[in-house]
PDB file of N, CA, C and O in Angstrom:
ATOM      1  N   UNK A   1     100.696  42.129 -21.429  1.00  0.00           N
ATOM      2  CA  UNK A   1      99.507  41.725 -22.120  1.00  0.00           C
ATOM      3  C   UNK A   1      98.954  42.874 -22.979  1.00  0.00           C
ATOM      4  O   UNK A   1      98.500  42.628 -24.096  1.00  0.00           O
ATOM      5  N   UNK A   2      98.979  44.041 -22.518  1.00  0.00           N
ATOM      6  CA  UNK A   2      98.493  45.289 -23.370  1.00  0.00           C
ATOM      7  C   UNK A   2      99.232  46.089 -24.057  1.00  0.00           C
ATOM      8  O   UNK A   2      98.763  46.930 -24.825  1.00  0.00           O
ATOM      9  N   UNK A   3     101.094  45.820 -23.748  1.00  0.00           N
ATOM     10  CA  UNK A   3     102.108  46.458 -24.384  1.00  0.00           C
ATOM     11  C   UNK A   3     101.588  46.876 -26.104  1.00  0.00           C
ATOM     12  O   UNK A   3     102.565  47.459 -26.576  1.00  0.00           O
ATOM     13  N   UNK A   4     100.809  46.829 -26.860  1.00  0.00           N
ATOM     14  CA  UNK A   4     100.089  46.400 -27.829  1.00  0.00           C
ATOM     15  C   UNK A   4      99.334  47.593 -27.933  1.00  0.00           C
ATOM     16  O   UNK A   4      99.160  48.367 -28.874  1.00  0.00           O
ATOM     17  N   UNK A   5      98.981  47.578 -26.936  1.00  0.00           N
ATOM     18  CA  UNK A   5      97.680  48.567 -27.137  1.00  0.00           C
ATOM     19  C   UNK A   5      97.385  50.056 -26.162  1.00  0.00           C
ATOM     20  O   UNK A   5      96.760  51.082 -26.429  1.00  0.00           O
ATOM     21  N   UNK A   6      98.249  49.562 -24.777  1.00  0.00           N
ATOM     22  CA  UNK A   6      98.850  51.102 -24.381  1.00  0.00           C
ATOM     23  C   UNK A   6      99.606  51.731 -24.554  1.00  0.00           C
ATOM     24  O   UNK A   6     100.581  51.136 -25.013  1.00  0.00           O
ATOM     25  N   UNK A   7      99.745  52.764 -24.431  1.00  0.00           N
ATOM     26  CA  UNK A   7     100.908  54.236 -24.922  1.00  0.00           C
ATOM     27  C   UNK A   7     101.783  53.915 -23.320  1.00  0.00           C
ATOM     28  O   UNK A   7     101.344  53.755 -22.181  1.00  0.00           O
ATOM     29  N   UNK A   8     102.974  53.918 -23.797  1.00  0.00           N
ATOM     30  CA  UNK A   8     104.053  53.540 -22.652  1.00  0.00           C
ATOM     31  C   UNK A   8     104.175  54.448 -21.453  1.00  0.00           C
ATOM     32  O   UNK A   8     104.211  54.145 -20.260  1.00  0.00           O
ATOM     33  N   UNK A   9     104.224  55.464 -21.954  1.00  0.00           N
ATOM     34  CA  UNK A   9     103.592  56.312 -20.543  1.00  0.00           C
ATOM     35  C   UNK A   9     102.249  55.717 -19.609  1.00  0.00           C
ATOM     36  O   UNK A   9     102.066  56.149 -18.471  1.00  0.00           O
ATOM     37  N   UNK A  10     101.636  55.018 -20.024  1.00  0.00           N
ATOM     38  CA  UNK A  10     100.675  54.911 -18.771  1.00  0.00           C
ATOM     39  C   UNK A  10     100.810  53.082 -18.497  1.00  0.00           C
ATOM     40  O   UNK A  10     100.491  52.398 -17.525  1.00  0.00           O
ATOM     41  N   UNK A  11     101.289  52.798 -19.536  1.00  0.00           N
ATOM     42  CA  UNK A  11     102.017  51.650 -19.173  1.00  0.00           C
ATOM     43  C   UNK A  11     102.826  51.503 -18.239  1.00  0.00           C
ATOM     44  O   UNK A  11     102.413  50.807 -17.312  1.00  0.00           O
ATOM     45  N   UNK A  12     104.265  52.085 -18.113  1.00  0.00           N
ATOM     46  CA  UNK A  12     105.019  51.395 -17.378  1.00  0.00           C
ATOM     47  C   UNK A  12     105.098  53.036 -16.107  1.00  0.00           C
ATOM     48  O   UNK A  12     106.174  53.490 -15.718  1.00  0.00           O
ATOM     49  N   UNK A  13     103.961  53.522 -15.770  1.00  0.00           N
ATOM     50  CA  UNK A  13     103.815  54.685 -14.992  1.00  0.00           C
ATOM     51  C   UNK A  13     103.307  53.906 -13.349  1.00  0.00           C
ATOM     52  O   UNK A  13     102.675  52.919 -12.972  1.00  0.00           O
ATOM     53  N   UNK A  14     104.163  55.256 -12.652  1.00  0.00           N
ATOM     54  CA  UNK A  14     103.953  54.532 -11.154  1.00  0.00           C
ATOM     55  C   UNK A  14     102.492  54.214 -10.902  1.00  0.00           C
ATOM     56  O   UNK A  14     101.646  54.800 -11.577  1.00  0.00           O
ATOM     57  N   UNK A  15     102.015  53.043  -9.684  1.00  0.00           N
ATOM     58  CA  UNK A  15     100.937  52.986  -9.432  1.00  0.00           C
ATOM     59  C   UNK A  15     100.311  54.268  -8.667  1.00  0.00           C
ATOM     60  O   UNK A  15     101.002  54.820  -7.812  1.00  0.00           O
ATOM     61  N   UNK A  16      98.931  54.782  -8.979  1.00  0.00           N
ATOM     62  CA  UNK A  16      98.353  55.897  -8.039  1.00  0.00           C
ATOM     63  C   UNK A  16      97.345  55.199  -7.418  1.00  0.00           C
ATOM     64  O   UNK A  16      96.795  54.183  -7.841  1.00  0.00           O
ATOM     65  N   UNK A  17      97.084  55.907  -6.194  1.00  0.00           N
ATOM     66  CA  UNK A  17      95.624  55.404  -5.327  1.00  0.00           C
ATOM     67  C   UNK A  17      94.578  56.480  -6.347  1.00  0.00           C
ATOM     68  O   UNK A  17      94.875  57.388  -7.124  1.00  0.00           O
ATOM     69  N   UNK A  18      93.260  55.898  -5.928  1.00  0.00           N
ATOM     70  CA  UNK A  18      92.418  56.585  -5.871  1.00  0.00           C
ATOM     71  C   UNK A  18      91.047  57.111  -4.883  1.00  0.00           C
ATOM     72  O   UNK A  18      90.578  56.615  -3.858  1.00  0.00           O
ATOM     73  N   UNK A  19      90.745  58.026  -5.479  1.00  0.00           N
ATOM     74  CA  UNK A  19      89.584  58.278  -4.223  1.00  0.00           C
ATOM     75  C   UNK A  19      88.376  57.701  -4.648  1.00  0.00           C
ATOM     76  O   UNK A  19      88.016  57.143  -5.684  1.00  0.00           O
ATOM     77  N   UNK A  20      87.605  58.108  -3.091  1.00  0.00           N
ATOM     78  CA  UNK A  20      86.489  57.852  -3.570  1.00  0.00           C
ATOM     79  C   UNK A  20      85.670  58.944  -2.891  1.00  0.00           C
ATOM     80  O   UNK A  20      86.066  59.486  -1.859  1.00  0.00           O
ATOM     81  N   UNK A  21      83.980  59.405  -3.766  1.00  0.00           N
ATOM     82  CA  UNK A  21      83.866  60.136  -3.297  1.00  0.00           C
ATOM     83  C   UNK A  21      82.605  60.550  -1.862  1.00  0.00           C
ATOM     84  O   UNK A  21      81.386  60.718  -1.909  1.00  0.00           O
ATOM     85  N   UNK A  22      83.491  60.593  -0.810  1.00  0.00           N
ATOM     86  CA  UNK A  22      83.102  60.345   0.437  1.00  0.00           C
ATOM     87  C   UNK A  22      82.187  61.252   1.062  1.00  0.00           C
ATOM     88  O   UNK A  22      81.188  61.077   1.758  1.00  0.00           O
ATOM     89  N   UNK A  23      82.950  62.548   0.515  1.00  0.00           N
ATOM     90  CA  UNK A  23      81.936  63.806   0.441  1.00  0.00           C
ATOM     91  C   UNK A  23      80.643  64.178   0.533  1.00  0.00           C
ATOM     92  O   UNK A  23      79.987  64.820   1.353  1.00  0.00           O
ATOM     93  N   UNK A  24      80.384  63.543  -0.655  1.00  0.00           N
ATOM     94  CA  UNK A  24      78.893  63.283  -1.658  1.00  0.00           C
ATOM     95  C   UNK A  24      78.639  62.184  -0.833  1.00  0.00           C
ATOM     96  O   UNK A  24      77.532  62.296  -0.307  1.00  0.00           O
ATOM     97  N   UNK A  25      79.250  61.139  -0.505  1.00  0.00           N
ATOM     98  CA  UNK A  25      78.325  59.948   0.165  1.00  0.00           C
ATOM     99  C   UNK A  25      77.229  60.331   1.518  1.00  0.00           C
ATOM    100  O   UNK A  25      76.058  60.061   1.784  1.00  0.00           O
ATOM    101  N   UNK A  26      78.542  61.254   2.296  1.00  0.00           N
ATOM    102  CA  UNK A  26      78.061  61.569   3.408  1.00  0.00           C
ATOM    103  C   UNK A  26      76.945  62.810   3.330  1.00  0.00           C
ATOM    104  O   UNK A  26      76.224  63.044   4.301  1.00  0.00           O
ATOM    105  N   UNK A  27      76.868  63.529   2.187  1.00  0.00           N
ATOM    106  CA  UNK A  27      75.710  64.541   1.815  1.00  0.00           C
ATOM    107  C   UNK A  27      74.606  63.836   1.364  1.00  0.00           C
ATOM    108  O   UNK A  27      73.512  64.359   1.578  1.00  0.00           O
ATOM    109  N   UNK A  28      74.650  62.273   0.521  1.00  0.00           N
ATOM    110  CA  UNK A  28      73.985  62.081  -0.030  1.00  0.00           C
ATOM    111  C   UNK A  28      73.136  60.181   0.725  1.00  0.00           C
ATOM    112  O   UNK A  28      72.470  60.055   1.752  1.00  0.00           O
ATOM    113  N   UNK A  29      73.456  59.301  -0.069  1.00  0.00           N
ATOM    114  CA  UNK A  29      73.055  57.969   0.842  1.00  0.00           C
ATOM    115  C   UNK A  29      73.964  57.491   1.892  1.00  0.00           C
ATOM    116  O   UNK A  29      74.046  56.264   1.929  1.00  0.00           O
ATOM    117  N   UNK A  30      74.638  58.102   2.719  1.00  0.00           N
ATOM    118  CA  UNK A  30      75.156  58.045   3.819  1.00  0.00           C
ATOM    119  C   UNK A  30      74.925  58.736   4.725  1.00  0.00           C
ATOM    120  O   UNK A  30      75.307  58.387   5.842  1.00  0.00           O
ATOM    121  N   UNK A  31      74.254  59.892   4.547  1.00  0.00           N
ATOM    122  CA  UNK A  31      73.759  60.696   5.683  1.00  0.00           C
ATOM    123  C   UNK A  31      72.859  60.550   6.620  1.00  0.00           C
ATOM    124  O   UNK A  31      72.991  61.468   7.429  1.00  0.00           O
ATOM    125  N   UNK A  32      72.149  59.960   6.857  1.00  0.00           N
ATOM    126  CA  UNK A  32      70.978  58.762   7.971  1.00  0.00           C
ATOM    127  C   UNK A  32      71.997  57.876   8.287  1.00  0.00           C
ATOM    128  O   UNK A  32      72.321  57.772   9.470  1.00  0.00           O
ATOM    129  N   UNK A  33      72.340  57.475   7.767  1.00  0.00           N
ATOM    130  CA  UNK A  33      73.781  56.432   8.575  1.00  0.00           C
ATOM    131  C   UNK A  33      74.885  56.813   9.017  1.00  0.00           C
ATOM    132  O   UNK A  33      75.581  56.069   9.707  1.00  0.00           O
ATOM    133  N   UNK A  34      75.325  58.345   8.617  1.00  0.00           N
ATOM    134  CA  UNK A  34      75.916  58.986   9.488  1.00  0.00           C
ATOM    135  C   UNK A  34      75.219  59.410  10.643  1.00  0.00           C
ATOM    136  O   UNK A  34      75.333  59.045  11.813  1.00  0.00           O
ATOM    137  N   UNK A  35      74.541  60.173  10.157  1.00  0.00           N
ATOM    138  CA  UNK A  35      73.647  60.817  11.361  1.00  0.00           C
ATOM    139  C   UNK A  35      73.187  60.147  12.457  1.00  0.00           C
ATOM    140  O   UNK A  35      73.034  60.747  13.520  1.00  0.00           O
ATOM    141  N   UNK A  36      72.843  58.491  12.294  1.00  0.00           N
ATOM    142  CA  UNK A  36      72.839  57.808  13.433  1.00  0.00           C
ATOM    143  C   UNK A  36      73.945  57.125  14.304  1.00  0.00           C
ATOM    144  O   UNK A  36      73.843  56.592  15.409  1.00  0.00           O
ATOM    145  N   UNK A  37      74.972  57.284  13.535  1.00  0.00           N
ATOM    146  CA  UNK A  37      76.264  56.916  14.492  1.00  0.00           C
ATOM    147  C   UNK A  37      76.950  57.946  15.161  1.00  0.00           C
ATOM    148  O   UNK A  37      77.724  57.834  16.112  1.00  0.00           O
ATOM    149  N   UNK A  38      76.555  59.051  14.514  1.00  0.00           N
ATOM    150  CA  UNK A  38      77.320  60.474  15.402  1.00  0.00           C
ATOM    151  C   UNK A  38      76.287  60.720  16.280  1.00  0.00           C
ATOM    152  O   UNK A  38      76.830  60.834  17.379  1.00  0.00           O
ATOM    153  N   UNK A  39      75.278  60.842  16.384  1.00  0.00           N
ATOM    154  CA  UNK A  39      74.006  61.458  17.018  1.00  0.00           C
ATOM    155  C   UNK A  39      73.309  60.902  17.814  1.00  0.00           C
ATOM    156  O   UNK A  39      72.804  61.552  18.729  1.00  0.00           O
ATOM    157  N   UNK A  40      73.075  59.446  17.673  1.00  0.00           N
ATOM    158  CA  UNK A  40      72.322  58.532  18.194  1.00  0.00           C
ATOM    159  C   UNK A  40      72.439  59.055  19.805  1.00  0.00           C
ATOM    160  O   UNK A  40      73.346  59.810  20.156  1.00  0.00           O
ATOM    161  N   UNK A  41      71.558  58.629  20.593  1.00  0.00           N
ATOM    162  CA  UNK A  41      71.420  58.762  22.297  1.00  0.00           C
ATOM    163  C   UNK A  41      72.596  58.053  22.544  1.00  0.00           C
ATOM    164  O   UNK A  41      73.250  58.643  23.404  1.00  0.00           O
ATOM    165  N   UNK A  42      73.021  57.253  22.235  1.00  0.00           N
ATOM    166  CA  UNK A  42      74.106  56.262  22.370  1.00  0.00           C
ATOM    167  C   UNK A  42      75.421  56.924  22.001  1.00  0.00           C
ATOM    168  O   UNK A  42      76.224  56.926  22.934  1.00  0.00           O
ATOM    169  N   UNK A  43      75.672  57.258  21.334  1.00  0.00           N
ATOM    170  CA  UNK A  43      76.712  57.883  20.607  1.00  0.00           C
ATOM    171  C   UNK A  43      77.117  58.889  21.566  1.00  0.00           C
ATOM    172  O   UNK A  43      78.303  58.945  21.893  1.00  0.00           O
ATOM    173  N   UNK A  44      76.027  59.917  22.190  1.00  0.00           N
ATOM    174  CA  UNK A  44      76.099  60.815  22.687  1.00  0.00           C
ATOM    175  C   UNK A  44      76.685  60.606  24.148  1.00  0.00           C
ATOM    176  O   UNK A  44      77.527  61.369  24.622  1.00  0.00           O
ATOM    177  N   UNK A  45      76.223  59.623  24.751  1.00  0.00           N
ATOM    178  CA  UNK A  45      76.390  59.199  25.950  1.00  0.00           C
ATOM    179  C   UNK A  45      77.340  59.068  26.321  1.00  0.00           C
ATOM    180  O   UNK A  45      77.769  59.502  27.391  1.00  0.00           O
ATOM    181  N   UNK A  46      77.924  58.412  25.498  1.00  0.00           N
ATOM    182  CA  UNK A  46      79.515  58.178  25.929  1.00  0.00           C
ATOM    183  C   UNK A  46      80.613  58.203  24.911  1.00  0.00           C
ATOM    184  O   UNK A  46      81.420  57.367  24.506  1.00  0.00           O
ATOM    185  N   UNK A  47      80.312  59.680  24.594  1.00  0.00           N
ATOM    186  CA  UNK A  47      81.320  60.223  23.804  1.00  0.00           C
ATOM    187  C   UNK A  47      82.747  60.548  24.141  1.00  0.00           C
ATOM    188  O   UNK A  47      82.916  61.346  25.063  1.00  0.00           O
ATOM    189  N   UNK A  48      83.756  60.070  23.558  1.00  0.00           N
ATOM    190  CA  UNK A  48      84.914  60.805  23.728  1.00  0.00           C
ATOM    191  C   UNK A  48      85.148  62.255  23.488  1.00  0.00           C
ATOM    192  O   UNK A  48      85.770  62.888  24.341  1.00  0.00           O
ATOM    193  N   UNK A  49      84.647  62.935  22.250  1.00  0.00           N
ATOM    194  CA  UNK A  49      84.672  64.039  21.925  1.00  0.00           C
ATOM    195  C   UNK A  49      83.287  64.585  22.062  1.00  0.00           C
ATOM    196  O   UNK A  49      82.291  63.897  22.286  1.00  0.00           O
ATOM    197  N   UNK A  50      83.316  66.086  21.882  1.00  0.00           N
ATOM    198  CA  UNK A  50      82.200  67.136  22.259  1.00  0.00           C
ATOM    199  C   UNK A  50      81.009  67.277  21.221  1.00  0.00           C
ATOM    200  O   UNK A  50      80.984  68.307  20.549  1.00  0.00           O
ATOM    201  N   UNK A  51      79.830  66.141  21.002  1.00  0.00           N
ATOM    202  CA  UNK A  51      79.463  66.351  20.200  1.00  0.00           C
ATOM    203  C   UNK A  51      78.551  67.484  19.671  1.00  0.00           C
ATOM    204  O   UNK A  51      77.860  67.319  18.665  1.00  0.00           O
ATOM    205  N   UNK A  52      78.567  68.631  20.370  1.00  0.00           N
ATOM    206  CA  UNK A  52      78.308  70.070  19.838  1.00  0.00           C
ATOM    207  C   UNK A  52      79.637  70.312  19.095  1.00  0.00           C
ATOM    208  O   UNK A  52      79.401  71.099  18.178  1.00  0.00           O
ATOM    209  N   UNK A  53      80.494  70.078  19.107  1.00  0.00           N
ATOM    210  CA  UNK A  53      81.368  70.213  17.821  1.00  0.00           C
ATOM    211  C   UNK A  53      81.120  69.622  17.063  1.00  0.00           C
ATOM    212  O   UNK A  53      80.707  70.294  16.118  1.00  0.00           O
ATOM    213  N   UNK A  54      81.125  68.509  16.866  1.00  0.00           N
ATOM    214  CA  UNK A  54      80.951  67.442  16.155  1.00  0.00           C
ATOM    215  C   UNK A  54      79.533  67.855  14.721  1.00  0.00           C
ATOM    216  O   UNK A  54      79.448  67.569  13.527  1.00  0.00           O
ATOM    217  N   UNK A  55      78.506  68.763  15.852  1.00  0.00           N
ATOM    218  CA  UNK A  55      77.388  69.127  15.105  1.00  0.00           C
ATOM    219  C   UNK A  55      77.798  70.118  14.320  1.00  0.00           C
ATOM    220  O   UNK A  55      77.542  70.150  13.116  1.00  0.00           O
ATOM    221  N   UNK A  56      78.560  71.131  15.024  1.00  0.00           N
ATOM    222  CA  UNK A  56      79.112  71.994  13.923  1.00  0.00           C
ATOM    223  C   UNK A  56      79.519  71.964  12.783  1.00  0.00           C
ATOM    224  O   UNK A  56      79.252  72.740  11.864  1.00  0.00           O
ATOM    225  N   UNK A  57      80.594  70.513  12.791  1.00  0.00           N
ATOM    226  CA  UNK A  57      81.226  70.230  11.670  1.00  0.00           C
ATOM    227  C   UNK A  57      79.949  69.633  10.662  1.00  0.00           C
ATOM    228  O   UNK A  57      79.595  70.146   9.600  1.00  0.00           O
ATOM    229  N   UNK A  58      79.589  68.869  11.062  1.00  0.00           N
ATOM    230  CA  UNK A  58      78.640  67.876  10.289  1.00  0.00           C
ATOM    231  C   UNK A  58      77.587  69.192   9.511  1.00  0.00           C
ATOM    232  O   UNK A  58      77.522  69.161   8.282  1.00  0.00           O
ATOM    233  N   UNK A  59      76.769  70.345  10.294  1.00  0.00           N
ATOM    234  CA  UNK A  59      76.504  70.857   9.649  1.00  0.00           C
ATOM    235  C   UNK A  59      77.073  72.049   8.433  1.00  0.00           C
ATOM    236  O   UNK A  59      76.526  72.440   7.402  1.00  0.00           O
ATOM    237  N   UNK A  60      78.115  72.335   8.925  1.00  0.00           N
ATOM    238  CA  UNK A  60      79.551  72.869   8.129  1.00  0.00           C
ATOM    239  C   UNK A  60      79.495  71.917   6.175  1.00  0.00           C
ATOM    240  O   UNK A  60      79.396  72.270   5.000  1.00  0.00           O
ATOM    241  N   UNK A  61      79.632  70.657   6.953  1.00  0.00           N
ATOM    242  CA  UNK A  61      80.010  69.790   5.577  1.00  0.00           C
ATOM    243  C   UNK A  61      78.647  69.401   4.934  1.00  0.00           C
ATOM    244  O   UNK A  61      78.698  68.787   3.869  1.00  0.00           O
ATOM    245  N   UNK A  62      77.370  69.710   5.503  1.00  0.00           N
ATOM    246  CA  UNK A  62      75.794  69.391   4.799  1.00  0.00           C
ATOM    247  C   UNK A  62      76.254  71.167   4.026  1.00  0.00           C
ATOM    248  O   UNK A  62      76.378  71.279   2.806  1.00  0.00           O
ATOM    249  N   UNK A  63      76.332  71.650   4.409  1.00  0.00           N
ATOM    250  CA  UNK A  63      76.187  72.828   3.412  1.00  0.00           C
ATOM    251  C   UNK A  63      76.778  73.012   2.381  1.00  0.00           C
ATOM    252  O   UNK A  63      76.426  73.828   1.529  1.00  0.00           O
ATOM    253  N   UNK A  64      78.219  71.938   2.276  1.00  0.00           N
ATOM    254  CA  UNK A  64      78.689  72.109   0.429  1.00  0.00           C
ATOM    255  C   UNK A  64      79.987  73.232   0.556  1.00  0.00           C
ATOM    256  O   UNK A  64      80.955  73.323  -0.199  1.00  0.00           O
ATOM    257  N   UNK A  65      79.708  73.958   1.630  1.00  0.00           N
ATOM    258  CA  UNK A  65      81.307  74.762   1.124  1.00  0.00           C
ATOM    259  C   UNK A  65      82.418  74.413   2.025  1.00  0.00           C
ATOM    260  O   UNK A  65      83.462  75.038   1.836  1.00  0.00           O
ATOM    261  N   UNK A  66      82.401  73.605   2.894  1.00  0.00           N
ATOM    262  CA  UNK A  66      83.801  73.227   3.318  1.00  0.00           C
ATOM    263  C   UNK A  66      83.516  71.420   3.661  1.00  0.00           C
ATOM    264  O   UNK A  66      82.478  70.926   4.101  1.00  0.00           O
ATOM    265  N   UNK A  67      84.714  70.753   3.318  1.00  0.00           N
ATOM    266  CA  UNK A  67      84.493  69.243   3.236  1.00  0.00           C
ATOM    267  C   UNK A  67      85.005  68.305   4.220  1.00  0.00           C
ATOM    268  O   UNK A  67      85.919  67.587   3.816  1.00  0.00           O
ATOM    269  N   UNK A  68      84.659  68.165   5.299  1.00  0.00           N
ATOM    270  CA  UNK A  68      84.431  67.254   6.586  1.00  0.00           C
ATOM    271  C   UNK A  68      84.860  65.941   6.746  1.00  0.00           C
ATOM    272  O   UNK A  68      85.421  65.426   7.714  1.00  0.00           O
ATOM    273  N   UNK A  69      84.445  65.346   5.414  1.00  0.00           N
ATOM    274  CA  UNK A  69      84.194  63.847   4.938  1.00  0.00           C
ATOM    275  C   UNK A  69      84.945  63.372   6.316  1.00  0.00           C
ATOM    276  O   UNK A  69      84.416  62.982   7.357  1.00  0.00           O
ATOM    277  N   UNK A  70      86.515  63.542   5.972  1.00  0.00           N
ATOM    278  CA  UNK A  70      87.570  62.731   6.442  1.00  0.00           C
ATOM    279  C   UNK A  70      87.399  62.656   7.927  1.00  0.00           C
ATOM    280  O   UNK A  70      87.436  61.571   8.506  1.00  0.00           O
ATOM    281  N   UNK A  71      87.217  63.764   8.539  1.00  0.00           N
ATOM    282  CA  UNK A  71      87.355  63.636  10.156  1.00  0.00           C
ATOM    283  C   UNK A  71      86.043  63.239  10.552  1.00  0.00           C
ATOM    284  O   UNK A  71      85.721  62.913  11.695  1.00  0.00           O
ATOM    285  N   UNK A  72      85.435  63.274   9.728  1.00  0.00           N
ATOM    286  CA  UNK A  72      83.593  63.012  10.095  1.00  0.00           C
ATOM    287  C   UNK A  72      83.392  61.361   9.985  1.00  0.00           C
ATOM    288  O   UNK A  72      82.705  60.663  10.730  1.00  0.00           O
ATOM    289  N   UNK A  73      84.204  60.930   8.819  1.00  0.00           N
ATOM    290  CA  UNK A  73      84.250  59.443   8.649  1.00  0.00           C
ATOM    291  C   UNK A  73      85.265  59.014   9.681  1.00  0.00           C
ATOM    292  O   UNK A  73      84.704  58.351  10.553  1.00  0.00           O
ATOM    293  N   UNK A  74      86.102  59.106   9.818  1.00  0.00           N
ATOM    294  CA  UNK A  74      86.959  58.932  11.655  1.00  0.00           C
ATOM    295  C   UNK A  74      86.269  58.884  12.697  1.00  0.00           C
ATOM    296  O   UNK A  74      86.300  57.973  13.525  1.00  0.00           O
ATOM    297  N   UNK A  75      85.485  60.024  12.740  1.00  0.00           N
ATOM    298  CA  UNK A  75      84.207  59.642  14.423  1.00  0.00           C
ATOM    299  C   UNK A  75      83.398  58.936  13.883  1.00  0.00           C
ATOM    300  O   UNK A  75      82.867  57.995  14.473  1.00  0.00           O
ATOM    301  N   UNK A  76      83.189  59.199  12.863  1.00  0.00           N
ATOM    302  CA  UNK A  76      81.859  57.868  12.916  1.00  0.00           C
ATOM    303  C   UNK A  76      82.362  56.352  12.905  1.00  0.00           C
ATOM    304  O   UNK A  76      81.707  55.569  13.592  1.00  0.00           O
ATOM    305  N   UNK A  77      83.346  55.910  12.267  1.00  0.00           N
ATOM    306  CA  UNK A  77      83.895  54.309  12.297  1.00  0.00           C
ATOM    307  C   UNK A  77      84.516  54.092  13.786  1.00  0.00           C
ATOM    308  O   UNK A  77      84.353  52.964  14.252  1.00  0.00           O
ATOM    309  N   UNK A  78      85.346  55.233  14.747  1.00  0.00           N
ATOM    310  CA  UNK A  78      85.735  55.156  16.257  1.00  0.00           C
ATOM    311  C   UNK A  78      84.198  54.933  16.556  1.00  0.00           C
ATOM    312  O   UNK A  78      83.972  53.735  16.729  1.00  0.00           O
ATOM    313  N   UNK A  79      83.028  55.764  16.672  1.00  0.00           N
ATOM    314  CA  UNK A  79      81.869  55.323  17.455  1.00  0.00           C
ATOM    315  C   UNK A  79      81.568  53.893  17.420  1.00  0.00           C
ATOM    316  O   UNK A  79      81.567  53.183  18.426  1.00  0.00           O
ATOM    317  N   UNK A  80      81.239  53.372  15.895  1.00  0.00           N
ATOM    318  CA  UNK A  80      80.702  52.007  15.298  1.00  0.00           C
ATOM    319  C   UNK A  80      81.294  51.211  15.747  1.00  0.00           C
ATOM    320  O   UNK A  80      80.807  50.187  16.225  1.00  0.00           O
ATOM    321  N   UNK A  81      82.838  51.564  15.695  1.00  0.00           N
ATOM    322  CA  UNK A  81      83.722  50.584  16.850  1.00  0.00           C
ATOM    323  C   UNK A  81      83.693  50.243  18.228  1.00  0.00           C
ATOM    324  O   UNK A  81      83.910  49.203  18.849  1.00  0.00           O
ATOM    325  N   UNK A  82      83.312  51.599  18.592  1.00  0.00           N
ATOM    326  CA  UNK A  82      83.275  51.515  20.597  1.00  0.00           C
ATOM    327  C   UNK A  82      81.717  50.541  20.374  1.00  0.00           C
ATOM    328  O   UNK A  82      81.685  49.446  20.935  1.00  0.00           O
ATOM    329  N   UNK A  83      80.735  50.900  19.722  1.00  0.00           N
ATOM    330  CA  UNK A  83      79.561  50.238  20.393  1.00  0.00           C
ATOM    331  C   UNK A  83      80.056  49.080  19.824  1.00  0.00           C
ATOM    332  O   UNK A  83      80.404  48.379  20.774  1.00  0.00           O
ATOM    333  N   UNK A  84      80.211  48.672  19.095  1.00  0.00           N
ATOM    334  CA  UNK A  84      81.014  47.194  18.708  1.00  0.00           C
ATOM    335  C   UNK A  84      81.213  46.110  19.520  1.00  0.00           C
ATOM    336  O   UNK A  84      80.663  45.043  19.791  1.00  0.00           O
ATOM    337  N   UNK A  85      82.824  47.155  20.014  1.00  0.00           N
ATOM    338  CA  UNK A  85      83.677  46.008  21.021  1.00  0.00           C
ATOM    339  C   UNK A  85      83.606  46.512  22.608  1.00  0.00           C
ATOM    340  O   UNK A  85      83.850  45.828  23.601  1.00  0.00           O
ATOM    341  N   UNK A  86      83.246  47.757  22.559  1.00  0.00           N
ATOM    342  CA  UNK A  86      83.396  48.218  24.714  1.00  0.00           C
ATOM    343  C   UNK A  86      81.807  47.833  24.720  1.00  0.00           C
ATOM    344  O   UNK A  86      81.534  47.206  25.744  1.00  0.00           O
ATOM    345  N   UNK A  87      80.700  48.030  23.874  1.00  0.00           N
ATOM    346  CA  UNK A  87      79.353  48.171  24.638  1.00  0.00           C
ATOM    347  C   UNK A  87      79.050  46.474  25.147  1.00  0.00           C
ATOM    348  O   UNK A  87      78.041  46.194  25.794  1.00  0.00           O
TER     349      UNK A  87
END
C-alpha cells in the first residue's frame, strides 16, 4: 500500500519492538501506585522478598541515576497478583 511512498529500506526492514517509557512512569504518574503495591501494610506482610531491599532499590531509581523500572515493575505486578488470586 505505501511501496509509493516509503524508501525500501524501512519498507521491507525486519519488525522491531518498542519501548515504553517505564522509568519516567514509575518517577512520575505511577509512583503512588507503585508505592502502594510495594509498600502497602499488605504488601509488607506477606512478602516473598525483603522489602528493605526492595526500599533501597525503589529509592535508588526515585533519584534518576540508576534505572529499576524493570525489576521494580516485576514486584509490583507479582504483589498485585498475590493479593489478586492467594488473598
Amino acid at each position: 500500500m505505501l511501496e509509493n511512498r516509503l524508501p525500501q529500506n524501512i519498507l521491507y526492514r525486519k519488525k522491531r519492538g518498542f519501548s515504553i517509557p517505564l522509568a519516567v512512569w514509575l518517577r512520575g504518574e505511577l509512583k503512588d501506585f507503585a508505592e502502594e503495591a510495594l509498600f502497602s501494610n499488605k504488601a509488607e506482610s506477606h512478602s516473598y522478598f525483603n522489602p528493605e531491599y526492595i526500599k533501597v532499590l525503589w529509592k535508588r531509581h526515585l533519584s534518576g541515576r540508576q534505572d529499576y523500572a524493570y525489576p521494580l515493575w516485576g514486584l509490583m505486578m507479582f504483589e498485585l497478583w498475590q493479593q489478586r488470586f492467594l488473598n
